[in-house]
Structure formats: C-alpha cells, structure tokens
ZAVOTOR-301626 format. One line per field, with one value per residue: residue number from 1; residue in three letters; x, y, z of N, C-alpha, C, O in turn. Coordinates in pm, 1 decimal, padded with zeros to 6 digits. Example, Ala and Ser with C-alpha at 12.3 -4.5 7.8 and 13.67 -1.06 7.14 Angstrom:
<rs>
seq	c(1	2)
type	c(ALA	SER)
n.px	c(01319.0	01285.0)
n.py	c(-00569.0	-00225.0)
n.pz	c(00780.0	00708.0)
ca.px	c(01230.0	01367.0)
ca.py	c(-00450.0	-00106.0)
ca.pz	c(00780.0	00714.0)
c.px	c(01320.0	01290.0)
c.py	c(-00330.0	00003.0)
c.pz	c(00780.0	00787.0)
o.px	c(01423.6	01340.9)
o.py	c(-00331.9	00113.8)
o.pz	c(00846.5	00803.9)
</rs>
This chain:
<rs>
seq	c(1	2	3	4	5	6	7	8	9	10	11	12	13	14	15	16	17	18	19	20	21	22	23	24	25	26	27	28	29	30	31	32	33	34	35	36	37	38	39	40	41	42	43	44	45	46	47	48	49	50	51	52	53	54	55	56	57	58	59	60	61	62	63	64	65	66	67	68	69	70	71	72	73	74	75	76	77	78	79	80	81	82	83	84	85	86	87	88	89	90	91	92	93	94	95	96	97	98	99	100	101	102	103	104	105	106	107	108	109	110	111	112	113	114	115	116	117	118	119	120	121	122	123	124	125	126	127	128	129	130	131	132	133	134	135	136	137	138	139	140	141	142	143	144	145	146	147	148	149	150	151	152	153	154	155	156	157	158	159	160	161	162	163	164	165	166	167	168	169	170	171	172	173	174	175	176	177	178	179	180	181	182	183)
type	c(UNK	UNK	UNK	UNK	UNK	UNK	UNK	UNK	UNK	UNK	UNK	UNK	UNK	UNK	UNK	UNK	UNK	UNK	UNK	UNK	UNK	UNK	UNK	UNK	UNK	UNK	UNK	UNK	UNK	UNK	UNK	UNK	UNK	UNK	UNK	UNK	UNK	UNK	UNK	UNK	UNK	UNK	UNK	UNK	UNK	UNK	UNK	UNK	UNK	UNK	UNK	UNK	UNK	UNK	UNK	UNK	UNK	UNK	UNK	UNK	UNK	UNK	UNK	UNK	UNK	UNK	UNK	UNK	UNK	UNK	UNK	UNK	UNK	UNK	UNK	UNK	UNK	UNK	UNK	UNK	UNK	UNK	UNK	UNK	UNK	UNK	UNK	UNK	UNK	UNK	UNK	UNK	UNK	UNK	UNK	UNK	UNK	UNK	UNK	UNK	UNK	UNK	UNK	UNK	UNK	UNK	UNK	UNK	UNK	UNK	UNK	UNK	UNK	UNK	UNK	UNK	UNK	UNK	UNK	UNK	UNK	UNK	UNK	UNK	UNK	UNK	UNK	UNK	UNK	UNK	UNK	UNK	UNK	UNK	UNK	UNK	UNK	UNK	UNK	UNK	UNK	UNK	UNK	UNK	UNK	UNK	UNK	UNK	UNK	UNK	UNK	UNK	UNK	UNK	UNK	UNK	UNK	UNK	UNK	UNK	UNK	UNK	UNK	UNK	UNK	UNK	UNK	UNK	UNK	UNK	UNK	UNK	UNK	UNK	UNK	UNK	UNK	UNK	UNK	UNK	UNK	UNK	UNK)
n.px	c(-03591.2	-03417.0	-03404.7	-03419.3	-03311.5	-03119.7	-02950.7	-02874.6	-02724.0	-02535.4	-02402.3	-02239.2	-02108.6	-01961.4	-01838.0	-01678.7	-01473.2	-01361.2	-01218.8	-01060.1	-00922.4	-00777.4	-00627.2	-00487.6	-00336.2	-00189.3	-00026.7	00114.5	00250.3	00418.1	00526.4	00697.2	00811.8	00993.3	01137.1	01330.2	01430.9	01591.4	01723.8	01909.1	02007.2	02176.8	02342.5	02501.3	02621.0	02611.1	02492.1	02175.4	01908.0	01618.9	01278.8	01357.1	01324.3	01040.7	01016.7	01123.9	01011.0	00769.1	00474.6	00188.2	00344.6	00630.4	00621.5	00349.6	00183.8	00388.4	00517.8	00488.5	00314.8	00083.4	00130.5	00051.6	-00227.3	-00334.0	-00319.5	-00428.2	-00746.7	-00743.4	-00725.3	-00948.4	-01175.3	-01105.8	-01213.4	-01492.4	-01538.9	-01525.6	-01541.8	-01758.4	-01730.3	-01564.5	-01742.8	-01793.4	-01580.4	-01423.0	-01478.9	-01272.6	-01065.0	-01067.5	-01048.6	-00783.2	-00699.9	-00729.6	-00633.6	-00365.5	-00404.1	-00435.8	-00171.1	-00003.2	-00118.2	-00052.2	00216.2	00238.4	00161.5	00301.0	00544.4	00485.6	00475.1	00731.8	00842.9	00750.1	00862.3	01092.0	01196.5	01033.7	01224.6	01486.3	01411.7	01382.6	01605.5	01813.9	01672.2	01726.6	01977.2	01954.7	01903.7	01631.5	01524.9	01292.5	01240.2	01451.6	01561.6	01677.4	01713.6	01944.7	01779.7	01620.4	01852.8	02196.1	02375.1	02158.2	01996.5	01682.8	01369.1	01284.4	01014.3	00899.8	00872.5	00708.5	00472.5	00394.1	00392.4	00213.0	-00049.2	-00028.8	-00076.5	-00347.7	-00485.6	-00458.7	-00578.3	-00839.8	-00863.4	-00905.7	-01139.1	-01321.1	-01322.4	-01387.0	-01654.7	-01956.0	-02177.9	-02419.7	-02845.0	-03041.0	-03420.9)
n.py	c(01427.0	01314.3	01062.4	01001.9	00813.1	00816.0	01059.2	01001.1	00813.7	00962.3	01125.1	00983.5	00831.5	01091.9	01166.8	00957.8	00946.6	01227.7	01128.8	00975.4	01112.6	01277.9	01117.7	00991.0	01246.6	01233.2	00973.2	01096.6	01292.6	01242.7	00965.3	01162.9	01316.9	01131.8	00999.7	01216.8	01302.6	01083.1	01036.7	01298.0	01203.9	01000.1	01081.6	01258.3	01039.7	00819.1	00602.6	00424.6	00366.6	00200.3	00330.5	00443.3	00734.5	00797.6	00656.0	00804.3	01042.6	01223.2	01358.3	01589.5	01690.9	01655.0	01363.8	01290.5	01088.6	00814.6	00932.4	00670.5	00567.2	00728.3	00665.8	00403.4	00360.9	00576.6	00439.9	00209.7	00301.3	00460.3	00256.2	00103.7	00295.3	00308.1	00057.6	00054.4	00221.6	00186.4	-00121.2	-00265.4	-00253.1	-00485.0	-00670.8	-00688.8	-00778.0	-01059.7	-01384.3	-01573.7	-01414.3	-01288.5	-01483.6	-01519.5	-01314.1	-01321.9	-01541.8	-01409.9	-01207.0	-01340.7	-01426.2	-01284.9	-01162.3	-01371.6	-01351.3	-01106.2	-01158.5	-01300.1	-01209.9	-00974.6	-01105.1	-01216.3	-00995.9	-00910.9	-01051.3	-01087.3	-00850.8	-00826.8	-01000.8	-00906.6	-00632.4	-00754.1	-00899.4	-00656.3	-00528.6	-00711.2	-00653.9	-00441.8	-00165.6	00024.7	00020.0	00059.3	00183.1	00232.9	-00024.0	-00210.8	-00468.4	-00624.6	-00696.8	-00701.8	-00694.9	-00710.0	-00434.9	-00219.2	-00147.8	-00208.9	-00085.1	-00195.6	-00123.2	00013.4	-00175.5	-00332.6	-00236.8	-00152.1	-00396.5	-00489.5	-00342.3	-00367.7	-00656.8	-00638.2	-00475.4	-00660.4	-00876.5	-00775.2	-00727.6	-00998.9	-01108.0	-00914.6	-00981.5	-01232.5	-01275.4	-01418.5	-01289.9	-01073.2	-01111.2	-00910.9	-00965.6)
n.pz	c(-01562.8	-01280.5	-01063.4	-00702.1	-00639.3	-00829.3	-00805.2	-00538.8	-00627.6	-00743.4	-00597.6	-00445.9	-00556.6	-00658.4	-00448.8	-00388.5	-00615.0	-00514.3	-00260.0	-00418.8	-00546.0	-00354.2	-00242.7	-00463.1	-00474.8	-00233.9	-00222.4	-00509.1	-00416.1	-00157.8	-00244.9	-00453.3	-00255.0	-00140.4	-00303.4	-00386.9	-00160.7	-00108.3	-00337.6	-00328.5	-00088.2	-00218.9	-00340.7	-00188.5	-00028.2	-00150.0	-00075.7	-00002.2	00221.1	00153.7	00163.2	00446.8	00492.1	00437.0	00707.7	00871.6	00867.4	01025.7	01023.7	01082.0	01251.6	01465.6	01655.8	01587.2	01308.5	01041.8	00728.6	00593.9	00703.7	00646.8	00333.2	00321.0	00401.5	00257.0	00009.3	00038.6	00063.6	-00155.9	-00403.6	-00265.4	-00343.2	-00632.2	-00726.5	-00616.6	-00788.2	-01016.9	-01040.5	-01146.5	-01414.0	-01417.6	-01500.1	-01733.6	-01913.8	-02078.0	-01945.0	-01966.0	-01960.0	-01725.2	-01562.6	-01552.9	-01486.3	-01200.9	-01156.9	-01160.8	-00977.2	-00779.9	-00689.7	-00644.7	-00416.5	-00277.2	-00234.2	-00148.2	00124.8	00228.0	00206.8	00397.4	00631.2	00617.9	00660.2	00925.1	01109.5	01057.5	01152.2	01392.9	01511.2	01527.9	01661.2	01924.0	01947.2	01970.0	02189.7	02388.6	02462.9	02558.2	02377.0	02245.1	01959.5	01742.2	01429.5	01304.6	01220.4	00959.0	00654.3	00493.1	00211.6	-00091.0	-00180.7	-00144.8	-00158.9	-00133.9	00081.0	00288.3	00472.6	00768.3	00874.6	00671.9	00439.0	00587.8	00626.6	00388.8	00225.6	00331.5	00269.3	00034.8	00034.5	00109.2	-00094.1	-00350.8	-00222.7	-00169.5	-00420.4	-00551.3	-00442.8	-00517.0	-00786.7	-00747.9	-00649.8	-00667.8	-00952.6	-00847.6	-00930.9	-01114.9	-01010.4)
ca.px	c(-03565.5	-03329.9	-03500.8	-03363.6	-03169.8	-03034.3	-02925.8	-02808.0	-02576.6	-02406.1	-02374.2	-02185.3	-01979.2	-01829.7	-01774.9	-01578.1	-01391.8	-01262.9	-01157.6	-00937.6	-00804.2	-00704.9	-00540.3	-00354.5	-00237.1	-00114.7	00068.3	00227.4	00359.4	00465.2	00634.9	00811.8	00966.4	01069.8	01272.3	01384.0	01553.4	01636.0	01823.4	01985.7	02101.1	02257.7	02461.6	02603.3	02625.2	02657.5	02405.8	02016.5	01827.7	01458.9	01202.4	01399.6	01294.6	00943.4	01000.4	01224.4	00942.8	00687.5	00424.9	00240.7	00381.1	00681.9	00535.8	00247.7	00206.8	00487.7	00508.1	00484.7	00161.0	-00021.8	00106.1	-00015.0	-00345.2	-00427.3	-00319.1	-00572.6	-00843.1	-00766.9	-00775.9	-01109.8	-01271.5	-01122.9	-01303.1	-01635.8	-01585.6	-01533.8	-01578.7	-01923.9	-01649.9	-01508.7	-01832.4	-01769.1	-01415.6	-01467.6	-01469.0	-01105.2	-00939.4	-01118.7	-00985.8	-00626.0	-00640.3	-00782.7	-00450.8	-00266.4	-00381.9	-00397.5	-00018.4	00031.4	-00156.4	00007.9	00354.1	00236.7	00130.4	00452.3	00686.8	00452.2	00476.3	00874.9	00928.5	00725.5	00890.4	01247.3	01170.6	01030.9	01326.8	01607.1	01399.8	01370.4	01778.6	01858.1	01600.0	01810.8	02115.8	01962.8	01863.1	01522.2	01494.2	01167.8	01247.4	01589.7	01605.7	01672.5	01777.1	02058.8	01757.1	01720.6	02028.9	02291.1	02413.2	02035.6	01831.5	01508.3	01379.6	01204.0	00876.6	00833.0	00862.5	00584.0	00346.0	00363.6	00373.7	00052.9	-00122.1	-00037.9	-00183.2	-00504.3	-00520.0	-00459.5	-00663.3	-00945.4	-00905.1	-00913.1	-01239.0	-01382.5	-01274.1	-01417.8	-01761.6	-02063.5	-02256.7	-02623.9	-02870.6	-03142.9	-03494.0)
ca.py	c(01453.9	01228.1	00987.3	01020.1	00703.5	00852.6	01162.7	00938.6	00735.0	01036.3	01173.5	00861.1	00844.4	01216.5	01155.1	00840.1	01040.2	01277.3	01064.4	00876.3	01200.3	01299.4	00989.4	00978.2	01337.4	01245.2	00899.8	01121.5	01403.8	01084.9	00943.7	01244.2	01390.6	01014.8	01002.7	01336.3	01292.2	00961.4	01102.4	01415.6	01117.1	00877.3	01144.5	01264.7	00907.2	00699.9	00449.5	00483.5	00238.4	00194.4	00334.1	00494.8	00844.3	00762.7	00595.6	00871.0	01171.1	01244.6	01484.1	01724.6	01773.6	01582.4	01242.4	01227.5	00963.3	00875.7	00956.3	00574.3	00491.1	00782.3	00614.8	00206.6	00394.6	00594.0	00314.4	00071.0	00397.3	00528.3	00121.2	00100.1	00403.8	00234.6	-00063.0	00172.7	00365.8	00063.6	-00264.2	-00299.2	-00287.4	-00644.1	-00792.3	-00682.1	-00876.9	-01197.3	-01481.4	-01622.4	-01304.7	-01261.7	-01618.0	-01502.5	-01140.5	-01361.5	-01585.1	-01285.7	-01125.3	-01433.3	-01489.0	-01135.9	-01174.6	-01459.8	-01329.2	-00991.0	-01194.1	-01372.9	-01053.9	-00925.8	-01188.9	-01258.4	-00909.0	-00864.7	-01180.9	-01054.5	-00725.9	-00866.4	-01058.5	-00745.6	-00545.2	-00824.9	-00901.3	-00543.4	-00507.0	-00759.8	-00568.8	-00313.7	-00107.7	00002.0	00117.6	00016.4	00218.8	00236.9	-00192.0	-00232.5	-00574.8	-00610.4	-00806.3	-00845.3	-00651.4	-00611.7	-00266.8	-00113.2	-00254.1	-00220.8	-00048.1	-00349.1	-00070.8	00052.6	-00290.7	-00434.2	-00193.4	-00143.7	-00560.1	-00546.2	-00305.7	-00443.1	-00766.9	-00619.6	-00433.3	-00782.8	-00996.8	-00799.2	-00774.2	-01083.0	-01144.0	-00837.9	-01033.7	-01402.8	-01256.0	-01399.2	-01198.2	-01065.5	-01146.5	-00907.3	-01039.9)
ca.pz	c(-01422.0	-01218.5	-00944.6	-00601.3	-00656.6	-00930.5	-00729.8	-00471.0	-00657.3	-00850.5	-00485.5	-00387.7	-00707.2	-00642.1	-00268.1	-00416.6	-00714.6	-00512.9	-00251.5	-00479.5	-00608.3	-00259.9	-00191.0	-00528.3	-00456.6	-00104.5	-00302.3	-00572.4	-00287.2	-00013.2	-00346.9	-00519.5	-00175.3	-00110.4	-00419.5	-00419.3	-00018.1	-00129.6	-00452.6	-00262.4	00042.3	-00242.9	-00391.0	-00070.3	00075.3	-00204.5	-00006.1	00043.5	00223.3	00045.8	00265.3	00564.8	00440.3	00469.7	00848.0	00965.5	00878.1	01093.2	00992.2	01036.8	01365.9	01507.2	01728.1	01475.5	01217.2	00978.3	00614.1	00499.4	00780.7	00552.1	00224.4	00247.0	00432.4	00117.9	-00108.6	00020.7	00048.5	-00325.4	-00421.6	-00291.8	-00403.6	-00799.9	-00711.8	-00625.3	-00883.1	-01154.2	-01020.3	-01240.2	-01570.5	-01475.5	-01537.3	-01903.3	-01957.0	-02102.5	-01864.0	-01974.3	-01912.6	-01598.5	-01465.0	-01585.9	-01413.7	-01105.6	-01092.4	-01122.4	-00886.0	-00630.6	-00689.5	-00604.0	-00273.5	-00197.8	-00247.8	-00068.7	00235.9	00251.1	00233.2	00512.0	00707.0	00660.4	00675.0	00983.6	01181.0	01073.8	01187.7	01522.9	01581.1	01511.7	01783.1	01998.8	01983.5	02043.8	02322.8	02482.7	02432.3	02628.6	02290.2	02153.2	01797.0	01635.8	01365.4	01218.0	01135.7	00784.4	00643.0	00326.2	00141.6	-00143.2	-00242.9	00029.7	-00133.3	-00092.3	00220.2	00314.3	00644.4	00803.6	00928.6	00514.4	00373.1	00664.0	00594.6	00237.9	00193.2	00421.7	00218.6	-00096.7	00044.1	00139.9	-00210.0	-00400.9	-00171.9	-00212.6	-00609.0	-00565.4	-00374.8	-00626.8	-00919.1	-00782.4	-00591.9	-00768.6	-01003.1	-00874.3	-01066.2	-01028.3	-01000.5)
c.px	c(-03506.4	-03480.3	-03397.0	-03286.3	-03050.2	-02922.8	-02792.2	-02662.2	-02453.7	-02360.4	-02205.8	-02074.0	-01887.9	-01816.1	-01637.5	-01408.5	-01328.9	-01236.0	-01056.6	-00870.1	-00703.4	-00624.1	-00433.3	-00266.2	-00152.8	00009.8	00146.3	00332.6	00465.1	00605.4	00739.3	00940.0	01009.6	01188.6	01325.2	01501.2	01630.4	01753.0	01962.9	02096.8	02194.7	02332.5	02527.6	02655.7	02684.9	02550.1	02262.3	01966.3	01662.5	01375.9	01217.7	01354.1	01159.9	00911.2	01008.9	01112.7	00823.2	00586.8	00264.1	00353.2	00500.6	00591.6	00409.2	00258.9	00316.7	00426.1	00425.8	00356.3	00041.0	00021.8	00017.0	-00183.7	-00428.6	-00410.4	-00393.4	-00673.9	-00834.4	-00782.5	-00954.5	-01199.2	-01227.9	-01245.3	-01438.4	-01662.0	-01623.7	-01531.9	-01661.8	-01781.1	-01585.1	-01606.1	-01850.7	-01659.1	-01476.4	-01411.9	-01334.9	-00983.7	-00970.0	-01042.7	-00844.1	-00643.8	-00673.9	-00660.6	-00397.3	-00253.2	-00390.3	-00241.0	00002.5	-00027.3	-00090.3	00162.9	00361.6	00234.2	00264.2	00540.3	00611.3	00492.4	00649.7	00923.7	00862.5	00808.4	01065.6	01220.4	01139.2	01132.6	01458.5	01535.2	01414.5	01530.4	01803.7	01786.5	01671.7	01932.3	02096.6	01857.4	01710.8	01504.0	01464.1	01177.3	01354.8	01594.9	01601.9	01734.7	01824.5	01957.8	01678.3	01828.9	02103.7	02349.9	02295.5	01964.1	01760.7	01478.4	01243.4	01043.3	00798.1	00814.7	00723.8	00501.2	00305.7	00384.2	00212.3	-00038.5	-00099.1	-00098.6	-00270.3	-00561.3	-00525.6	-00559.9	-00828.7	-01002.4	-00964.9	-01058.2	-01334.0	-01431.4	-01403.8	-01560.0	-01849.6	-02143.2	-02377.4	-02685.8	-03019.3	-03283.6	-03650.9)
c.py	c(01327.8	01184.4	01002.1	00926.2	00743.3	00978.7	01118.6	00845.0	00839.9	01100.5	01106.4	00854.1	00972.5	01197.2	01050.3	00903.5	01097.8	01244.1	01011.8	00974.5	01299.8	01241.1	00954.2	01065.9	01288.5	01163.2	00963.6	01215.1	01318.3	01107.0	01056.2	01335.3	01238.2	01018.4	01146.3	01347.4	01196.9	00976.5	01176.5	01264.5	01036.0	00954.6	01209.8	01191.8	00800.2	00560.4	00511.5	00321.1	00280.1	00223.4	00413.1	00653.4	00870.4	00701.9	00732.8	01035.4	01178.1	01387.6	01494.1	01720.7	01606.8	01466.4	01241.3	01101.2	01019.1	00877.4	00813.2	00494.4	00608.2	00707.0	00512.4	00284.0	00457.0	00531.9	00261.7	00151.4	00401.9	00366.6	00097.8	00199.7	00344.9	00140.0	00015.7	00200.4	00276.0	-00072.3	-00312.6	-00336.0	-00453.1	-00707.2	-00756.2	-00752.6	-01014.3	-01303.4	-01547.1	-01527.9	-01272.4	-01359.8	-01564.0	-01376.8	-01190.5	-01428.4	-01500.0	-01226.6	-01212.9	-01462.1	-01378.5	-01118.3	-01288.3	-01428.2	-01234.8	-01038.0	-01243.7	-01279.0	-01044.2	-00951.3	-01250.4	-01119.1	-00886.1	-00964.9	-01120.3	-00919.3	-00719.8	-00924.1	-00976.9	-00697.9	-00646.0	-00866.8	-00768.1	-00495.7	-00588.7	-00742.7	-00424.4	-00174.0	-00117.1	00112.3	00037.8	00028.3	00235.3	00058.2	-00175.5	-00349.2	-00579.4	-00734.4	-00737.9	-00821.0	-00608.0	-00445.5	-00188.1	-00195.0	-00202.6	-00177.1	-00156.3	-00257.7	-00034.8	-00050.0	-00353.7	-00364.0	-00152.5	-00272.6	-00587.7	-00460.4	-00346.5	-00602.5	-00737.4	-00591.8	-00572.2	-00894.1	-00918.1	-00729.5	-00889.7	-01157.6	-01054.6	-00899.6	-01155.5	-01367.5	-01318.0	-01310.0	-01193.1	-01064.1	-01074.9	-00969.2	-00876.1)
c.pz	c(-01357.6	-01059.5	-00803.5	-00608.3	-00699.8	-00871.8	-00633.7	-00496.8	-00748.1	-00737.2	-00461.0	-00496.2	-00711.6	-00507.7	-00316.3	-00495.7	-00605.0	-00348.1	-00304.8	-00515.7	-00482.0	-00251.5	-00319.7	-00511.5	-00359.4	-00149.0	-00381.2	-00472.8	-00207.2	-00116.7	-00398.3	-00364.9	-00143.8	-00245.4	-00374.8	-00252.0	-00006.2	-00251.8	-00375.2	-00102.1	-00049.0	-00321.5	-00342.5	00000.4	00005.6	-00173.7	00005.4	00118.6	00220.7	00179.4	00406.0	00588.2	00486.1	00612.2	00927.1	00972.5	00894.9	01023.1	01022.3	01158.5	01430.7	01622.9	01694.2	01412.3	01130.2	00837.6	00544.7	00576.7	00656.4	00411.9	00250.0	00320.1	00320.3	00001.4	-00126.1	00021.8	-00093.9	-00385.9	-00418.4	-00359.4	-00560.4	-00786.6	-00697.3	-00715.4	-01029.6	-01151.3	-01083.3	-01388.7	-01531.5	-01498.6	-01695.6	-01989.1	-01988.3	-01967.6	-01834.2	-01974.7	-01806.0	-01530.2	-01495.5	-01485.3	-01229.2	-01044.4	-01091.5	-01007.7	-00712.1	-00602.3	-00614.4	-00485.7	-00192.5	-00172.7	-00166.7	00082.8	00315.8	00289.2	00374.1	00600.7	00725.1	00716.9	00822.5	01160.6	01175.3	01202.4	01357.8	01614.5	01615.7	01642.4	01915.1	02075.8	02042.6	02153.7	02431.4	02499.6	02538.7	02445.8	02230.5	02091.9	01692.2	01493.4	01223.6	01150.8	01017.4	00778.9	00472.8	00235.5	00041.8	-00240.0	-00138.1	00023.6	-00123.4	-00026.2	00213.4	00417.9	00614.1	00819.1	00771.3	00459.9	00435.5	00595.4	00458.5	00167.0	00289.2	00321.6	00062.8	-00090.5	00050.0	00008.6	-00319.4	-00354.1	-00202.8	-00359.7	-00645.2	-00559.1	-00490.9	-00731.8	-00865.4	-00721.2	-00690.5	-00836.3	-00930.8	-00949.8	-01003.6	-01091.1	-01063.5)
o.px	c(-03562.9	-03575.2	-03278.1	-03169.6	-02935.2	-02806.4	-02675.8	-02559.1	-02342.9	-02251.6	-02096.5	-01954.8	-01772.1	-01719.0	-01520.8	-01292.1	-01228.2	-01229.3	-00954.6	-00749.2	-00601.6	-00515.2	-00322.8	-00146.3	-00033.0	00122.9	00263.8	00454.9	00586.0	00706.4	00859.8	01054.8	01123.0	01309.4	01385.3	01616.6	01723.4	01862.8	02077.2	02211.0	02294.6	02408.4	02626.1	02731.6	02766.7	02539.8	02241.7	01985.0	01607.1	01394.1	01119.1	01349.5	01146.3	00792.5	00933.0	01129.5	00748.4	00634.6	00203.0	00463.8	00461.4	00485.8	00336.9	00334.1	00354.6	00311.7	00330.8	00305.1	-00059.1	-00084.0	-00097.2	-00275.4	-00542.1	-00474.3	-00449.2	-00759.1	-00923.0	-00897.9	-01042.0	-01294.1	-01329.6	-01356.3	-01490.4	-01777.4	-01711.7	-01521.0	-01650.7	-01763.3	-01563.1	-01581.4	-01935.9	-01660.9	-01568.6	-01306.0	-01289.5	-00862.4	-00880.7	-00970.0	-00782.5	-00561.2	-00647.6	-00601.2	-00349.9	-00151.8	-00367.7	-00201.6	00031.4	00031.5	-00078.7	00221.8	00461.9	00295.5	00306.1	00601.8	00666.0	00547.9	00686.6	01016.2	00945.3	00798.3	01141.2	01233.6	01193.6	01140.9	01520.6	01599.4	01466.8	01564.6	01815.4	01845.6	01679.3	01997.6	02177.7	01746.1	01664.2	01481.7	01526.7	01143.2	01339.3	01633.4	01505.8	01813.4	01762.6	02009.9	01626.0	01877.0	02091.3	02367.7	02321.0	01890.1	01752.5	01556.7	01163.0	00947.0	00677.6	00706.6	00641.2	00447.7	00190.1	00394.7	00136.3	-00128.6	-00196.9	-00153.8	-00339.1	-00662.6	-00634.0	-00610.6	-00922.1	-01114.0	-01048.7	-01094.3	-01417.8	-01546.5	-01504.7	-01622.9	-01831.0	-02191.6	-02450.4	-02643.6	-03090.7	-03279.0	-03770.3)
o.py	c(01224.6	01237.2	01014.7	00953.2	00729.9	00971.4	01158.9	00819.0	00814.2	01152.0	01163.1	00880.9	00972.2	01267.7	01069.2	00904.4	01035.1	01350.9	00998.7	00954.2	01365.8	01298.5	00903.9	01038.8	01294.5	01211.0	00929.2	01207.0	01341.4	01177.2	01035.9	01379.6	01256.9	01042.2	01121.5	01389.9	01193.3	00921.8	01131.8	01260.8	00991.7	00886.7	01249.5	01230.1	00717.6	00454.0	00632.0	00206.1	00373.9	00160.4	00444.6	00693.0	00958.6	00693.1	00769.5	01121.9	01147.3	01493.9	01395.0	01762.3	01490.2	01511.3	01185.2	01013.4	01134.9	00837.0	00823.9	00391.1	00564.1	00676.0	00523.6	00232.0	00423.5	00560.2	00237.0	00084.7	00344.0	00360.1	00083.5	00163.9	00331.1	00158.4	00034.6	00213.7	00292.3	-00138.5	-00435.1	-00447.5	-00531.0	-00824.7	-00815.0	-00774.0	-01065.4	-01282.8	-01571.9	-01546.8	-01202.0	-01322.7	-01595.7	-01375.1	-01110.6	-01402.3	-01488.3	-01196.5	-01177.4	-01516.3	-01399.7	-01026.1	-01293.4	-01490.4	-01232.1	-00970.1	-01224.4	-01275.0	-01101.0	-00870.2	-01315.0	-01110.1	-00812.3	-00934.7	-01114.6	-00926.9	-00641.9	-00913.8	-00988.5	-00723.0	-00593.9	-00867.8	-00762.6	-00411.3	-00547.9	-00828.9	-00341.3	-00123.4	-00219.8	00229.9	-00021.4	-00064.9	00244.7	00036.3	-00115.8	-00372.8	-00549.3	-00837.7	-00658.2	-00885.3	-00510.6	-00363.9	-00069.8	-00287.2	-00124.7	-00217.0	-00185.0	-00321.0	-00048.4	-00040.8	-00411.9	-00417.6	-00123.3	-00264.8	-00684.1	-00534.6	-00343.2	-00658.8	-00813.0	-00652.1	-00572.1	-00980.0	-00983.9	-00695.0	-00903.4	-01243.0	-01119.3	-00889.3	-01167.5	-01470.1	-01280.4	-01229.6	-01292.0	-01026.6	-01117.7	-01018.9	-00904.8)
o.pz	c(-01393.6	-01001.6	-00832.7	-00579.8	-00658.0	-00911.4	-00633.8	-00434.7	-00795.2	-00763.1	-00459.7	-00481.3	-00753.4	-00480.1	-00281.9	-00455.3	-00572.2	-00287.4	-00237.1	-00527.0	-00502.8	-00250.3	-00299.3	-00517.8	-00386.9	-00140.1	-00368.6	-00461.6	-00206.3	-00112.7	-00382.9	-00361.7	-00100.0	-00245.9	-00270.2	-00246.0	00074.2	-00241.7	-00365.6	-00056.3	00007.7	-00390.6	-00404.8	00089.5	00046.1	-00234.8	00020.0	00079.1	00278.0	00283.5	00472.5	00704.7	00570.8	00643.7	01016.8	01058.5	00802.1	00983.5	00982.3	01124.0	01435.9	01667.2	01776.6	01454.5	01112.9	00816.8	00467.1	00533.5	00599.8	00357.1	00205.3	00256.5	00286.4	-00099.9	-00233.0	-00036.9	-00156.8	-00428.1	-00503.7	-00429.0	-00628.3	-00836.5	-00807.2	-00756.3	-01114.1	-01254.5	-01087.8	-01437.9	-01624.3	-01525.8	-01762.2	-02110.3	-01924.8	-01908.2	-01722.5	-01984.4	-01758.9	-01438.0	-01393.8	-01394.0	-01139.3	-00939.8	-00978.5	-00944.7	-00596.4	-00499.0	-00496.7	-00429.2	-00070.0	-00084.3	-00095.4	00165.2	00430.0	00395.8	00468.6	00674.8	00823.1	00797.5	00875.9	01279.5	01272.2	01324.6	01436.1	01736.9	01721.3	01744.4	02013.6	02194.0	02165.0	02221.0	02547.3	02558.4	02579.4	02459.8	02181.0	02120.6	01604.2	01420.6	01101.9	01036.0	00968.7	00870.6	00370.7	00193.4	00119.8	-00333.2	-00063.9	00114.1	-00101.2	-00060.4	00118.5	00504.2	00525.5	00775.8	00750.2	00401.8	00365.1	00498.4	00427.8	00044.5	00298.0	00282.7	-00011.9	-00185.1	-00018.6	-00026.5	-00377.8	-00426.3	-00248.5	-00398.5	-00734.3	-00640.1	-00553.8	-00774.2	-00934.8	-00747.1	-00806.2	-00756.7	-00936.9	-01059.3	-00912.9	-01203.6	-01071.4)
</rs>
C-alpha cells in the first residue's frame, strides 16, 4: 500500500508530465505553422524574415497574445516541468561531466543574456527613431543581423533570447545547487 507521500508525489509527477506534454504540443504546433507560413512566404517572396510570422499572429482572437509570447512562455514552463520531472538524474553524472555540462550551460546563458540584451537595446532604439519620425510600429522592426539576406524581427529574437536565458541560467543554478544531505 502506498503512503500518502507516496500518493502525493505521483500526484505531483502527473500534474508535471502532462504539463510538459501540453507545452511541447503547443512548441511543436507554434513551430510547424511557423515554418510552414514561413516556407509558403519564401517561395512567393523569395525573402522571409525569422520570426515575423510568429509576431504578426495573434491568437485566439485578434488583440490577444501573439504566437511567439505563447512560445518562450511554454518553453521556460515545459523546461521546468523537465527539471521536476528529472533534476534528481544529475546527481547520478559523474562529477567531471557535471562541471563540463555546467560550463556549457553558463556560456549559453551568458551568450543568451547578451543577445537579449543587444537585441532588446537595438530594438528600443528602431522604435524610439521612428517614434520621432512621427511613426509607431513596435512590431514590424527587424534588423539584417546576422545575415543581411534573412533578418530577424527585433520582438521574436527579444523574447526567445530572454527565455532561453532564463532556461540556461536556471540549468545552471539546477546543475551548481548543493546536494541535501538528508539527516
């Protein structure tokens, strides 16, 4: 017979599960109509810029949230619910692959923070010029980086460089937490 703990934590473990399997569905759907309007635009256009697809579609209901505020939201959700679900398995990795998957994944927070943070400063400065032009459009900025024939919309790059920092930083913190030691 299971102890109420026991009960409790397999509770907690399918609340988690299918969480994460919401949140990957919503990621593969987001993802496959992003390619797929992104495909259909660069073979009538010739041009796509990364992300604009995801700015430009509102859902459910027009002046809702957009497509790419529900991706980096169930990124860093389905993220944590992994971590929930298997965070106990890194204390099984040996120690010297642990410190390696630890730089890894600090480089990768540090690099995420950076994009964020250039992309969120460019991005501020574009609306900021055309606001003094008379023009405001939050939305449309894209910048030719870091290929001038496929840009970047400045609103998909922020928020999917912010949630890839959060997801890295707190691998990171996952990864370096001290062990408990129980008593």
């Amino acid at each position: 017979m299971r102890t109420t703990f026991e009960k409790d934590d397999l509770k907690t473990r399918r609340i988690f599960l299918g969480v994460f399997y919401f949140c990957a569905f919503v990621m593969a759907a987001i993802t496959f109509y992003a390619i797929y309007v992104s495909l259909n635009e660069y073979l009538q256009t010739g041009k796509v810029i990364v992300g604009e697809v995801l700015v430009d579609t509102e859902f459910p209901v027009q002046g809702l949230a957009k497509l790419v505020t529900y991706l980096m939201i169930v990124s860093v959700v389905g993220w944590y619910c992994v971590v929930r679900l298997g965070g106990d398995k890194v204390k099984s990795i040996p120690k010297w692959l642990k410190s390696i998957l630890q730089l890894v994944v600090l480089v990768i927070a540090i690099v995420a923070l950076y994009e964020f943070v250039y992309n969120f400063i460019v991005w501020n400065s574009l609306i900021t010029a055309d606001a003094i032009k008379g023009v405001l459009n939050f939305d449309g900025v894209n910048v030719p980086y870091p290929n001038p024939d496929t840009p970047w919309n400045l609103v998909f790059a922020t928020k999917m460089s912010l949630a890839a920092f959060l997801i890295s930083a707190h691998g990171f913190y996952t990864m370096s937490k001290p062990e408990r030691k129980l008593e």
